[in-house]
NUKOL-919456 format. One record per residue (C-alpha): x, y, z; residue in three letters. Coordinates in steps of 0.05 Angstrom, whole numbers, padded with zeros to 5 digits, always signed. Each point is the difference from the previous one (the first is absolute). Example, Ala and Ser with C-alpha at 12.3 -4.5 7.8 and 13.67 -1.06 7.14 Angstrom:
BEGIN
+00246-00090+00156ALA;+00027+00069-00013SER;
***
This chain:
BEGIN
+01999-00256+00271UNK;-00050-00022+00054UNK;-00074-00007-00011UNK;-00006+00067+00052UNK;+00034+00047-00048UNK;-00031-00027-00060UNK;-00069+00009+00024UNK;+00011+00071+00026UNK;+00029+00014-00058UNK;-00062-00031-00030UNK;-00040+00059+00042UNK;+00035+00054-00027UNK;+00000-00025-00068UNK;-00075-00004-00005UNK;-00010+00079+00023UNK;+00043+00024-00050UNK;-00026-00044-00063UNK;-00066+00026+00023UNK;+00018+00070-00003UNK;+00044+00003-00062UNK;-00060-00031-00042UNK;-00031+00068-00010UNK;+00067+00037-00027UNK;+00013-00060-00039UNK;-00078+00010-00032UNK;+00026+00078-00011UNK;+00052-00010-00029UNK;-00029-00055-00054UNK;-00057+00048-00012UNK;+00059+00062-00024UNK;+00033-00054-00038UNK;-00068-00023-00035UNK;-00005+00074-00018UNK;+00066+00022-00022UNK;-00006-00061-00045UNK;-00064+00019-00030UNK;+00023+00074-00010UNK;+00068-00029-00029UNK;-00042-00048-00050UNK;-00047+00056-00014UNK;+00062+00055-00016UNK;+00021-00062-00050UNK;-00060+00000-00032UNK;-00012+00072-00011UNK;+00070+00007-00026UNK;-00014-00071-00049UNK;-00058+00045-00025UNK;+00035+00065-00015UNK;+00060-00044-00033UNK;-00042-00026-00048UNK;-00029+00069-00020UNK;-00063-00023+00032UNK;-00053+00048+00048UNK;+00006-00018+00069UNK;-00069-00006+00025UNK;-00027+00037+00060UNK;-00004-00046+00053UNK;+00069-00029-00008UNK;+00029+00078+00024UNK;-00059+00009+00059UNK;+00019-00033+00062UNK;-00041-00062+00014UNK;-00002+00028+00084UNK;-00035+00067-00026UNK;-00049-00051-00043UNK;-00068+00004+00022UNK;-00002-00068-00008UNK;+00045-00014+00056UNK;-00032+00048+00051UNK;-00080+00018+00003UNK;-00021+00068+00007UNK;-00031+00016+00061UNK;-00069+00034+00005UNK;-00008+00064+00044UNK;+00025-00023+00070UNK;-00062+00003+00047UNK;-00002+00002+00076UNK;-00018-00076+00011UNK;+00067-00018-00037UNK;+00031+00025+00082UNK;-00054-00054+00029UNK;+00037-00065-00021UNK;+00064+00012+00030UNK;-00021+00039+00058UNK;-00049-00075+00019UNK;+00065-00039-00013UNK;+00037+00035+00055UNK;-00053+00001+00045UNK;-00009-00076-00012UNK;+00080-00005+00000UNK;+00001+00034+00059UNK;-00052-00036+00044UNK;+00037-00068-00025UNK;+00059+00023+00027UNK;-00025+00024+00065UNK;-00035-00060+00009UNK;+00048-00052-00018UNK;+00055+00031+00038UNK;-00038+00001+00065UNK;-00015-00070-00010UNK;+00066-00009-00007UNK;+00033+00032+00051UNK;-00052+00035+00050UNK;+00059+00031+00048UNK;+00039+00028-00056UNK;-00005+00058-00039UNK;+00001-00029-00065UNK;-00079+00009-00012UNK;+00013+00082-00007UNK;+00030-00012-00071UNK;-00067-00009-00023UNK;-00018+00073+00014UNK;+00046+00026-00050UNK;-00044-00031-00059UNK;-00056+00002+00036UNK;+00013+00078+00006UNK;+00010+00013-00067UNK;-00060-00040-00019UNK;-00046+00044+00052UNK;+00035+00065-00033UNK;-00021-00026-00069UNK;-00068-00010+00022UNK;-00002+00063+00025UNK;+00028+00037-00062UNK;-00057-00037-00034UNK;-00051+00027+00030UNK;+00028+00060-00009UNK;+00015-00003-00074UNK;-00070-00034-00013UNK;-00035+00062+00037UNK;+00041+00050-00048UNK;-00029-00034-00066UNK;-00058+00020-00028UNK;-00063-00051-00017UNK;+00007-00020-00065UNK;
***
């Protein structure tokens, strides 16, 4: 094997370990879970074996727990502000960087897509923020 084939081998091996580290953190986190669940089934049926009561929180889910997820407060309109500023900002970085990059290319017009959606957020906004009554 020469040293040209290992090392474009070594190109297309680095792609594809990068992209199959996601799916591999996937699947772990359904295995962590069915092994919880399947520990938890054990338990509960350990507890009515023995004649025991099974107590509440072993049969509510622990992903319905509120524990797990925070309840929200009523949504407001500034909660559209924060993401529409990231897109803008995305946007303009893009825009920017590609016509560094590359001023005779077309490359810099990707920038307008987030850039657009950021402006279209804004808009909405001001919009939604006009709607709500002062508090």
């Amino acid at each position: 094997m020469s040293s040209e084939s290992s090392l474009s081998f070594l190109h297309l091996l680095i792609p594809v370990l990068g992209l199959s580290i996601p799916i591999v953190a996937i699947v772990l986190h359904y295995l962590v879970k069915a092994y919880s669940d399947r520990q938890r089934h054990l338990t509960i049926r350990e507890f009515v074996r023995a004649g025991q009561p099974v107590p509440p929180e072993l049969l509510t889910d622990p992903q319905d727990s509120a524990l797990q997820r925070p309840q929200r407060g009523k949504a407001g309109p500034n909660r559209i502000l924060l993401p529409a500023m990231i897109n803008v900002g995305l946007g303009l970085g893009l825009v920017g960087m590609f016509a560094v990059m590359s001023p005779d290319l077309w490359l810099w017009a990707i920038g307008l897509v987030p850039l657009g959606l950021g402006l279209g957020l804004a808009v909405l906004w001001l919009i939604v923020r006009k709607e709500q009554p002062e508090p």
